[in-house]
Structures are given as C-alpha cells and as structure tokens.
N, C-alpha and C positions, 0 to 999 in steps of 0.2 A: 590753330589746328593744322596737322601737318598734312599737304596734297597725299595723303593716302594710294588714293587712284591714279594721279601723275608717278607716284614712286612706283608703285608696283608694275605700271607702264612703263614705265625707262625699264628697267627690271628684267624684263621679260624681252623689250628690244634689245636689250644688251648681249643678253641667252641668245637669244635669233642672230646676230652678227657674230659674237663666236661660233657658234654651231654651222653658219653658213661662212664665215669666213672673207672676209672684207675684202680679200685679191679677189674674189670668186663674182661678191658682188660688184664691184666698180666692172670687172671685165666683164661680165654679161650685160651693165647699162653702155660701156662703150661699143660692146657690139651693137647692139639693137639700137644706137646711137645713130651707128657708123651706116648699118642699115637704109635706115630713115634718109639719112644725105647720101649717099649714093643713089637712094630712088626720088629725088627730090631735086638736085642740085642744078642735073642737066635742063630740066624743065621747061619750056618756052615761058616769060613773063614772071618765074620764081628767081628772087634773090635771096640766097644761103647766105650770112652773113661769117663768117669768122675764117681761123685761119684751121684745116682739118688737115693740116700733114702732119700732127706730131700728137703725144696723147694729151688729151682736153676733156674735160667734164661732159657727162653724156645731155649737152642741154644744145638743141640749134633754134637758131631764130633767122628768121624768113618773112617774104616777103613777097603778095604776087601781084604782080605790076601796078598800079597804083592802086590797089584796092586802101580802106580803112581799114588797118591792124583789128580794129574794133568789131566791127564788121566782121570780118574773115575768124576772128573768134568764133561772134557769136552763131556761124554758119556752122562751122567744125562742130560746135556743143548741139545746136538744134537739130540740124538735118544728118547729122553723121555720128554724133556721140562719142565726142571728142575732145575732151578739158584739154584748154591751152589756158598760157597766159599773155593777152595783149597789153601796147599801151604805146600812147605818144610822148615820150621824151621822159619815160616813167621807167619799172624794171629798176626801182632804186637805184638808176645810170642813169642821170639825165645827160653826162656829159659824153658815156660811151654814145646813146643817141644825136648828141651836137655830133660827134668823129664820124659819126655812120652818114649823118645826115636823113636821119630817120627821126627826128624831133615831129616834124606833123605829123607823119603816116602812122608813127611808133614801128613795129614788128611784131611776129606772131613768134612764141615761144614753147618748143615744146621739148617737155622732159622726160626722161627714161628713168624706171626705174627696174630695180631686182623685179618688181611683179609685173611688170609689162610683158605683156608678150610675141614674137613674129609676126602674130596674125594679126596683132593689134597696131605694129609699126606695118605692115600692111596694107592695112586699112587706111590707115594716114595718110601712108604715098596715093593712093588712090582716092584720098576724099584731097589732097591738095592739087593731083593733079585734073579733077573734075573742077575743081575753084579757077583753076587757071585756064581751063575751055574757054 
C-alpha cells in the first residue's frame, strides 16, 4: 500500500515552497538566525560556537559556562517553552564535538525556521541570557 498521507504531505509542502519561494524562505531563517547571535554572542558565560561572517544555515549552537548541554535543554523546554536540541559528543558530529571540544558538555542547538518568529527569537535571547545569571 502506497504512504497515501506521506504523498499527499510532500504534495502540499512542495505548493508551500513554491508559492513561498525558497530565497524568501532561507532569507527570513538567516535573519531570525542572525538575530538570535547577535543577542546571544556577547553574553557573559555563552559560547556561540561557529564561524557567522559569511552565509550559514540558520542553526547556532551554544554554550553557557559550564552548565550540561542536557540540562540547559531541558530548562529552555520546561520553564521557558523552548524546543532545543542537546547532546554530548551527539548531533550526528561526534567528531565536530572532539574539534569544539564540547564532547562532555555537548551544546545546546537551536534552529530557525520560515514559522519562527521575532518574538519567539526574543524570547530565547532572554530565556538564554536568564540561564547565564
């Protein structure tokens, strides 16, 4: 039997990316990206991990002072409502975590997408920079 419900889902995402226009989309996740590490970067006890002079996928991962990646997840989801994704030596890169040197702690991962919105990058600067008090 054929995924019916999966076809007709691709289908319809397909419609939504033409109709919304892939430049349109990437450029509103790298803004509300760029957003995000701008109000994050300078931080007392946050490490911004990557290199943000040039264009790069709207995805940053960070780090605040020694807390556990794990941890600092699951603070952002309960007290602030905030889906990240943590991990130590995980993020399908075990070996970008050996280069970072983020193998124990891991890093907290957080992604942009077309439905995110300011108030919700926002939010994040202000629930990461309450984690780092």
């Amino acid at each position: 039997t054929l995924n019916t419900h999966g076809i007709a889902g691709l289908h319809a995402a397909l419609k939504f990316i033409e109709k919304a226009d892939v430049s349109a989309i990437g450029a509103h996740e790298r803004a509300l990206m760029r957003r995000f590490y701008d109000g994050v970067k300078d931080l007392d006890g946050v490490t911004v991990y990557g290199d943000f002079t040039h264009e790069r996928t709207a995805v940053v991962a960070l780090n605040i002072a020694d807390l556990d990646s794990g941890e600092v997840a699951d603070a952002l989801a309960e007290d602030y409502g905030i889906a990240t994704r943590s991990g130590a030596g995980a993020h399908c890169a075990p070996r970008m975590h050996e280069a970072l040197g983020t193998v124990q702690q891991g890093a907290v991962r957080f992604s942009f997408s077309y439905f995110n919105t300011k108030n919700e990058v926002d939010t994040a600067i202000a629930a990461v920079r309450e984690l780092a008090e």
